[in-house]
VMD Tcl script that draws the C-alpha trace (Angstrom):
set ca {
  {-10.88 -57.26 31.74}
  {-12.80 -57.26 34.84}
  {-9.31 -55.62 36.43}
  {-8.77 -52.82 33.73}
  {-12.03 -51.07 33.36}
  {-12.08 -49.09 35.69}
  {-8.47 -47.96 35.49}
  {-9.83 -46.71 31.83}
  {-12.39 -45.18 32.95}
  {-10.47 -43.10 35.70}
  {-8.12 -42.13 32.94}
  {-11.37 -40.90 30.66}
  {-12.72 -38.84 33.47}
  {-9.25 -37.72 33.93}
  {-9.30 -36.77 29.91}
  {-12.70 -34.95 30.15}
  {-12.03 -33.35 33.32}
  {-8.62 -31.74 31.47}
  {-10.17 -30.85 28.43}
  {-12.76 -28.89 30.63}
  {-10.22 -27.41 32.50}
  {-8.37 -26.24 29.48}
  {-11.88 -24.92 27.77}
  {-12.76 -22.54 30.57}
  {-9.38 -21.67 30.47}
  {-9.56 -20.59 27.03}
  {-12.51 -18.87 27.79}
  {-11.23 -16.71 30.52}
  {-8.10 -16.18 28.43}
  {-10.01 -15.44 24.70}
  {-13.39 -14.03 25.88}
  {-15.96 -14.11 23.19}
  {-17.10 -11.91 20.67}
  {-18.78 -9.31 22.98}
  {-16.42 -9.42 25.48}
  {-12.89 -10.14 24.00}
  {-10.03 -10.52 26.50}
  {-6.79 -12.77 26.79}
  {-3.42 -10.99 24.89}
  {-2.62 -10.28 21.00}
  {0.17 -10.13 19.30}
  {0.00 -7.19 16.40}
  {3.40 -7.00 13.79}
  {4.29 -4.44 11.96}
  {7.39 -2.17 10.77}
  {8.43 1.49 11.11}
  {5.89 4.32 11.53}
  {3.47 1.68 10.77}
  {4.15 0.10 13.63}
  {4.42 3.10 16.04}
  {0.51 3.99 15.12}
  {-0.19 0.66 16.09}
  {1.50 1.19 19.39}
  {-0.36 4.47 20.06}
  {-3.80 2.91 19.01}
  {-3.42 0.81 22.05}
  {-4.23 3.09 24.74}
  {-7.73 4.52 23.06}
  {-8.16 0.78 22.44}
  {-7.68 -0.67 26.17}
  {-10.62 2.23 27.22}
  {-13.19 -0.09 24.71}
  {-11.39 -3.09 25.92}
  {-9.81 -3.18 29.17}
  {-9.63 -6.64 29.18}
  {-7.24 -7.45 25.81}
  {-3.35 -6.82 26.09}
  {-2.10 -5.77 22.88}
  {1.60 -6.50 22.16}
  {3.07 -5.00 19.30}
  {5.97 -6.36 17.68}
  {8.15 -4.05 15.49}
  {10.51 -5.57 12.56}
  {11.65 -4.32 9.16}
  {9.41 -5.22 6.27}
  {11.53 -7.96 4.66}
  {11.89 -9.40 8.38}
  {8.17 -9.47 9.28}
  {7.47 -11.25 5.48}
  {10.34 -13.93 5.60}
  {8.45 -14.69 9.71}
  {5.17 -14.97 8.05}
  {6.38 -17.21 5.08}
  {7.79 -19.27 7.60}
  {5.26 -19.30 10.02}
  {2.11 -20.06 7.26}
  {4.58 -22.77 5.72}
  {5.11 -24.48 9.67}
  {0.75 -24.07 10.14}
  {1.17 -21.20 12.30}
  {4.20 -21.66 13.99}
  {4.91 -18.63 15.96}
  {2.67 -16.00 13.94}
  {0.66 -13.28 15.47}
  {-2.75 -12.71 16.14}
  {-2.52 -9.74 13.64}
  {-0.44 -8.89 10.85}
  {0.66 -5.87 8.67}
  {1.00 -6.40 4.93}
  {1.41 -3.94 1.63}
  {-2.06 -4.48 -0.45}
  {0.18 -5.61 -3.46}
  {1.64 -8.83 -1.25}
  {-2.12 -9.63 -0.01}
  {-2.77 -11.78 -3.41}
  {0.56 -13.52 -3.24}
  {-0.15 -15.02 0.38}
  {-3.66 -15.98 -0.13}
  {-2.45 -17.99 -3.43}
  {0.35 -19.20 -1.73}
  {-1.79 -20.26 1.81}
  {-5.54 -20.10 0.74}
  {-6.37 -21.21 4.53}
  {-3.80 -19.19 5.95}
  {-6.04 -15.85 6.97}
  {-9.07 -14.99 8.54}
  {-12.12 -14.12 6.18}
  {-13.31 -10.67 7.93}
  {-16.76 -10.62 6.58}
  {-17.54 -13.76 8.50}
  {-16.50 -11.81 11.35}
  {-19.00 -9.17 10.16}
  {-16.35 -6.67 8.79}
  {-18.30 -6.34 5.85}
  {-20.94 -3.57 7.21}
  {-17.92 -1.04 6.79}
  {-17.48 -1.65 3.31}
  {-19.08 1.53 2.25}
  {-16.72 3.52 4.44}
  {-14.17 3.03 2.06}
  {-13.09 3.41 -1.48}
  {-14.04 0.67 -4.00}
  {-10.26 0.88 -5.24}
  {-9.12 0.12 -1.77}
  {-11.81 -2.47 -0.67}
  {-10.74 -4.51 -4.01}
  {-7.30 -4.49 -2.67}
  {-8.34 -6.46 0.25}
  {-10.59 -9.26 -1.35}
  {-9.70 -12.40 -2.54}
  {-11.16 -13.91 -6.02}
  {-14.05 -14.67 -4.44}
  {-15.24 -11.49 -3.30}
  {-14.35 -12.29 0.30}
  {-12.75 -9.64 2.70}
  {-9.13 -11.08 3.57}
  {-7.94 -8.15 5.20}
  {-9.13 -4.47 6.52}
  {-7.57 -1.13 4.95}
  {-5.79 0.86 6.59}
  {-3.71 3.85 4.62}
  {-3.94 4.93 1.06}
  {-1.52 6.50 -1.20}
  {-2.79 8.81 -3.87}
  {-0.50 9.93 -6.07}
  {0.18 13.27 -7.40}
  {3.07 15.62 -8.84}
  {5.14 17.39 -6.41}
  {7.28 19.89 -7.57}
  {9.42 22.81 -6.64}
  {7.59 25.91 -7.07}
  {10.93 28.25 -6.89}
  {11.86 25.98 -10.29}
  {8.30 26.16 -12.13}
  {8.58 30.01 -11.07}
  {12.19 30.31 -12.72}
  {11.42 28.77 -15.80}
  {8.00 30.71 -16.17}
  {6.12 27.81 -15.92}
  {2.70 27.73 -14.22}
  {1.73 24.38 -12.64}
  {-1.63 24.48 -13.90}
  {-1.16 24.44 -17.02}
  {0.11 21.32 -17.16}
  {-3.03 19.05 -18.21}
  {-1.04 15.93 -20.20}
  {1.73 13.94 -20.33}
  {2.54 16.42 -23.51}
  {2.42 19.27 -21.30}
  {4.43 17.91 -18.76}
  {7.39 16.97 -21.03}
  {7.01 20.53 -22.63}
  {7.35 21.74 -19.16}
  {10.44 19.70 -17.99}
  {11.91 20.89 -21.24}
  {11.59 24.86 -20.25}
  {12.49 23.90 -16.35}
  {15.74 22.13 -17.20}
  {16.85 25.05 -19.59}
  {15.93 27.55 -16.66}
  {17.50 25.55 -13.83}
  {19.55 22.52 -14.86}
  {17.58 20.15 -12.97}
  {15.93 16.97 -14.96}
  {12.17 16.62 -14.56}
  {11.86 13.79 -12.40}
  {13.41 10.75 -10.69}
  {13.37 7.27 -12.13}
  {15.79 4.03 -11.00}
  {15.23 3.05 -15.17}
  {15.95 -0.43 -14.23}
  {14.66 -1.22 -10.67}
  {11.62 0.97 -10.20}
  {8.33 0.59 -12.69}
  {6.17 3.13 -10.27}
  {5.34 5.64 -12.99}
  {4.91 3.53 -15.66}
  {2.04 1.61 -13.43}
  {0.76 5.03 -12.01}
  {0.08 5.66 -15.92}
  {-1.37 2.04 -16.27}
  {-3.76 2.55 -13.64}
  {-4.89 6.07 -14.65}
  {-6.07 3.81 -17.67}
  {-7.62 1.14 -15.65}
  {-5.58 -1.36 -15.33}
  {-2.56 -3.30 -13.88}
  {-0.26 -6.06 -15.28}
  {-3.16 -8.26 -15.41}
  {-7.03 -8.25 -15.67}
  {-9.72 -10.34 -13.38}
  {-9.20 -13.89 -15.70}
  {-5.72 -13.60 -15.46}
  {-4.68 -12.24 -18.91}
  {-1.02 -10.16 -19.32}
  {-2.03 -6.69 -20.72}
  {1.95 -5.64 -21.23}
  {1.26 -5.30 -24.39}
  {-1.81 -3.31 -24.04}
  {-2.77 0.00 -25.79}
  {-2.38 1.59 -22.51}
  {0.76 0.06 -21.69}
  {2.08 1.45 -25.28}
  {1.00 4.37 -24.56}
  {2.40 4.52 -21.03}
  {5.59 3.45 -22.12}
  {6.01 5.82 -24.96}
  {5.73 8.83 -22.56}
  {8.50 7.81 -20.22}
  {10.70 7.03 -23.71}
  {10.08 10.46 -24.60}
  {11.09 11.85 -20.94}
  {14.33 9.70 -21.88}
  {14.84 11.06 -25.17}
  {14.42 14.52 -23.82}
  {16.87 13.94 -21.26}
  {14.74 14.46 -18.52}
  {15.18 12.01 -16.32}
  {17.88 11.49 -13.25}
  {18.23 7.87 -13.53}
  {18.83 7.50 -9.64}
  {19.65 4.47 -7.23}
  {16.25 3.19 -5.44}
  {14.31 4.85 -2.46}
  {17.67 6.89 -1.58}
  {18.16 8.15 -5.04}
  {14.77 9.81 -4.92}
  {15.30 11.23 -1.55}
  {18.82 12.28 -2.41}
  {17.40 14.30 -5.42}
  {14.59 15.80 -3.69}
  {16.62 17.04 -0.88}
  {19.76 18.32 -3.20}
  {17.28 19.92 -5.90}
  {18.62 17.74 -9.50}
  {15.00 16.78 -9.66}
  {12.31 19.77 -9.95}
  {9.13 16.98 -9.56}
  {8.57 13.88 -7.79}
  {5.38 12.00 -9.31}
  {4.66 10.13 -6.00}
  {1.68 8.77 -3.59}
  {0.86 11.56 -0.50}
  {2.42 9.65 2.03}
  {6.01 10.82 0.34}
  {5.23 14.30 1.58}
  {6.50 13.14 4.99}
  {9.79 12.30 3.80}
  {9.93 15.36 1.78}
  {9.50 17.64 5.11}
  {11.48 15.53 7.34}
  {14.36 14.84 4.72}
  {14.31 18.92 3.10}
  {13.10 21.02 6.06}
  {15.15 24.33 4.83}
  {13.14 23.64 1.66}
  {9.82 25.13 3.20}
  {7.59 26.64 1.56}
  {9.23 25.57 -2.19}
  {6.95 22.54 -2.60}
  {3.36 22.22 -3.98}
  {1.85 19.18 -5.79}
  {-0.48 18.87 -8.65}
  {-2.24 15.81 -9.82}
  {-1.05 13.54 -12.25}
  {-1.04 14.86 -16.05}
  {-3.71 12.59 -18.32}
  {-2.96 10.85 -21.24}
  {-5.22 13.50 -23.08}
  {-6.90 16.83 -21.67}
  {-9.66 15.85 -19.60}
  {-8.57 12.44 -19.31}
  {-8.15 10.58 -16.20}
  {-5.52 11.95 -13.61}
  {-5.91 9.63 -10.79}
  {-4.15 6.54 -9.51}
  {-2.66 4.92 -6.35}
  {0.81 4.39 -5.12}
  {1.09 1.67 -2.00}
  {-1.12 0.86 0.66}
  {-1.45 -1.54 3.76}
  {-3.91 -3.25 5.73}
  {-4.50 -5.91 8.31}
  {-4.76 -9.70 8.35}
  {-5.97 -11.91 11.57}
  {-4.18 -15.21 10.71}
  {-6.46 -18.27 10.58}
  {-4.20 -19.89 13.36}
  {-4.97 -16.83 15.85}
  {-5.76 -18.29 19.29}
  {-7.81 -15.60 20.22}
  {-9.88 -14.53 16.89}
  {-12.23 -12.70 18.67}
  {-9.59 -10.54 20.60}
  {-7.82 -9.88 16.95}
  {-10.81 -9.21 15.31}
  {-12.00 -6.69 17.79}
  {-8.56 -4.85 17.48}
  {-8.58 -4.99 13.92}
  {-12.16 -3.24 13.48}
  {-11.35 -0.40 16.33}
  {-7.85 0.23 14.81}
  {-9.28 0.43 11.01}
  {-13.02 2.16 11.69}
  {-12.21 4.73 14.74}
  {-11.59 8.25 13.02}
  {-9.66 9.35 15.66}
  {-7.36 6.37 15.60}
  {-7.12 6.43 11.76}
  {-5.70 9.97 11.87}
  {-2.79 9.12 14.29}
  {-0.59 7.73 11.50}
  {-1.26 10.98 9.52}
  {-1.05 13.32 12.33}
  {2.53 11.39 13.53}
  {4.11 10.31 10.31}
  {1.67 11.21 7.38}
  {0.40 8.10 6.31}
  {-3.19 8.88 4.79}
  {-5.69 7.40 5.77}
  {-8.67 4.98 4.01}
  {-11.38 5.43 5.95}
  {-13.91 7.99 4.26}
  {-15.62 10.05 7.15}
  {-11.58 10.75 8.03}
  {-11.54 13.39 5.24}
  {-13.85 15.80 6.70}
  {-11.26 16.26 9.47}
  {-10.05 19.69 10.28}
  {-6.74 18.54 10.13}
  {-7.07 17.11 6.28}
  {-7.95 20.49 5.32}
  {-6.14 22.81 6.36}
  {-3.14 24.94 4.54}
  {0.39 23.57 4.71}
  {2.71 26.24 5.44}
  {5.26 24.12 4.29}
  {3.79 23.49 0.60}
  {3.88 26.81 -0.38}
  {0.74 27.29 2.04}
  {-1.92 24.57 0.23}
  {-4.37 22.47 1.13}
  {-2.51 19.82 -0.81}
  {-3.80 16.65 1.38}
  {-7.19 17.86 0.90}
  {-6.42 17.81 -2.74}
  {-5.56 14.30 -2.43}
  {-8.78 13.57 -0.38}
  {-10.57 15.03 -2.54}
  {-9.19 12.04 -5.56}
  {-9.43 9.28 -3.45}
  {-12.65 8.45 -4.42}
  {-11.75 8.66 -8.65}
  {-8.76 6.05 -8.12}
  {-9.83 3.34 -10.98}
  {-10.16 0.16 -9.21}
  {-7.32 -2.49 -10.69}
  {-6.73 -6.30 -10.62}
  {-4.11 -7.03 -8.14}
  {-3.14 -11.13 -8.26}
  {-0.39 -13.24 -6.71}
  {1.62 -12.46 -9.99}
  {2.02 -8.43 -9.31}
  {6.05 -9.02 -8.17}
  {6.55 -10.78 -11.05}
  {5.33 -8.27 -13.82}
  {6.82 -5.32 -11.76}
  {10.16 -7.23 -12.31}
  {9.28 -7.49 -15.77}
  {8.88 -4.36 -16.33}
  {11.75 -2.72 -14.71}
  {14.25 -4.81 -16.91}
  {11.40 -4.16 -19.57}
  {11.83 -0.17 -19.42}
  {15.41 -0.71 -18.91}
  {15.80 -2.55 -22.37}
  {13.95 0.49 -23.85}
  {15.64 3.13 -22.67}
  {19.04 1.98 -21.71}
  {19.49 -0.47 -24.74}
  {17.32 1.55 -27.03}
  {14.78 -1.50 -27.31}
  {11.27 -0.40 -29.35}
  {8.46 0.00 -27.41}
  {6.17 -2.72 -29.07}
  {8.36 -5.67 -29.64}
  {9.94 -5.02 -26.28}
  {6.74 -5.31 -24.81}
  {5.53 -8.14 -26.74}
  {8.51 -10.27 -25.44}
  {8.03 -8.95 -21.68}
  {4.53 -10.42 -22.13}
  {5.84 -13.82 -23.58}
  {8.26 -14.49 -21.13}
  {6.18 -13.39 -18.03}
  {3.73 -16.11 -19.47}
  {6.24 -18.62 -19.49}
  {7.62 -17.72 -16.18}
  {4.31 -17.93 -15.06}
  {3.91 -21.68 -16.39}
  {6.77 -23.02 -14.84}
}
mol new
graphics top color blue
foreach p $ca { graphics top sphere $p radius 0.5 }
foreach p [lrange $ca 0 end-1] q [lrange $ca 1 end] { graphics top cylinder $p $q radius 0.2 }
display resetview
């Protein structure tokens, strides 16, 4: 015994002296919360992920000493590397992470440890610089911030103006649902062209743009299925009567609606703003034949307002350098100038309230038909009805989509067929 102590004790001092040396490395690499520094790792896809590439240099000017690496993949990519790194404790995640709002409820059920809660961070001073809609997105049950918003995607009706103009009808006339079939009924007579796009059995967009012009979503804050809600009756009874009026182009997922806008079968697109990029990159020869309108109500005067997609940003609990990743994520989501660099590049719209006084927000569109149509959409943002997002949104989008494909393609009625979506998302949902 005599022999061995002090061999132990040279190998604790050798212990403490390492874990010192591997602190104040951590501390030269990580910084703290004034002074971040070290390298993150930010993923993201697409556009998404090229505004997050041309944040950085604005970003290094506030922080010189934080690298920022961002990592570009597809969508389904990034989401299967997350799954897989949350499911391995962090295995090989970043320090920051892109995600749709509609997937945010889905990973915090699935890995209720698994991100960062912002407000702890002190993220939650800038709630008021955003829309209530959007900053219930990006909370958990509890009220907590889980992520910080980034774009919006207020929806409205584009449409061709040569069309409305052919067929003698005038866009602002068109208050309800009613109106608008009315109107699709004169347009195709005029032109030939159905009044909008819908994949009947893939793609439930308009029926929940109707849902949440009501209110609500495919569930409410306890939990409850409201598919068989007044509203969704009602929802789903207007797009039965676009089918029974043969007015819509039952088309083939994101391509089938870019296919008909460019080639003219459709004469609207009822959409979020951010699809006004794909309309002038994909249909630049149709300049100047494009305005948009807001959504018709389900009764004059009625509520014309609702949402269509949406991301934000997540720090991973397992982030090595929180304070690096938090200081990133603030900059990126609260700087006004940085906000508008996904608009000004690729038109994603932006959450952040003080961005809509921008010059550039305001201005006339020579390409739709010379309007200020993304200050019409600012000018909504605000009159979005907040809706209950939960871990089980995939599942009663599914459910719908084969829902309104029982109704319209195998002449299902509205009620019953709603009833049974509603039973047998419950039991899906018990198993």
């Amino acid at each position: 015994m005599k022999k061995s102590l002090p061999f132990i004790l040279v190998l604790l001092l050798l212990f403490v002296s390492a874990c010192s040396n591997k602190s104040n490395g951590n501390e030269a690499k990580t910084g703290d919360s004034d002074h971040p520094s070290g390298t993150i790792t930010v993923w993201g896809w697409d556009v998404a992920a090229e505004t997050l590439k041309l944040s950085v240099e604005k970003f290094k000017k506030q922080y010189p000493d934080v690298e920022v690496k961002v990592e570009d993949f597809s969508s389904g990519d990034l989401y299967e590397k997350l799954t897989v790194g949350m499911a391995a404790r962090g295995s090989g995640l970043p320090d920051v992470v892109l995600m749709e709002d509609e997937r945010i409820p889905g990973y915090i059920h699935q890995f209720p440890d698994g991100f960062t809660k912002l407000d702890k961070l002190g993220y939650d001073k800038f709630k008021d610089e955003f829309n209530p809609a959007k900053i219930a997105s990006v909370q958990d049950k509890e009220g907590n911030l889980i992520a910080a918003p980034w774009d919006i995607g207020p929806a409205g009706v584009f449409y061709r103006t040569d069309y409305f103009e052919k067929a003698n009808v005038d866009p602002e006339s068109i208050k309800t649902w009613d109106d608008y079939i009315e109107a699709g009924k004169k347009i195709k007579d005029a032109t030939g062209a159905k009044l909008l796009p819908i994949d009947i059995a893939n793609y439930d967009g308009v029926f929940h743009m109707m849902l949440q012009q009501q209110g609500i979503s495919y569930f409410d804050k306890e939990g409850n299925i409201l598919l068989d809600s007044d509203e969704a009756i009602r929802a789903m009874e207007v797009i039965k009567s676009f089918h029974e009026n043969d007015l819509i182009l039952n088309n083939s997922g994101w391509d089938g609606i870019v296919t008909a806008t460019v080639n003219g079968s459709v004469a609207t697109v009822p959409y979020g703003v951010w699809y006004a990029g794909t309309i002038m990159d994909q249909a630049p020869d149709l300049k100047g034949k494009w305005d948009v309108f807001y959504l018709p109500g389900f009764s004059e005067g009625g509520t014309r307002y609702a949402n269509v997609g949406g991301s934000s940003l997540l720090i991973p609990s397992y982030s090595k350098n929180q304070s690096a990743a938090y200081a990133f994520v603030e900059f990126f989501t609260t700087d006004e100038e940085t906000q508008l660099l996904g608009f000004e590049k690729f038109g994603l719209f932006p959450s952040l309230n003080k961005t809509y006084e921008s010059p550039i927000l305001n201005e006339n569109s020579e390409y739709f038909n010379n309007s200020p149509i993304f200050k019409k959409f600012a000018d909504i943002v605000e009159q979005v009805p907040e809706i209950t997002l939960d871990e089980n949104y995939a599942r009663g989008s599914s459910m719908m989509s084969n829902t309104q494909a029982a109704i319209l393609l195998e002449n299902k009625k509205v009620e019953p067929a709603l009833k049974d979506a509603k039973d047998q998302l419950k039991n899906e949902i018990k198993e």
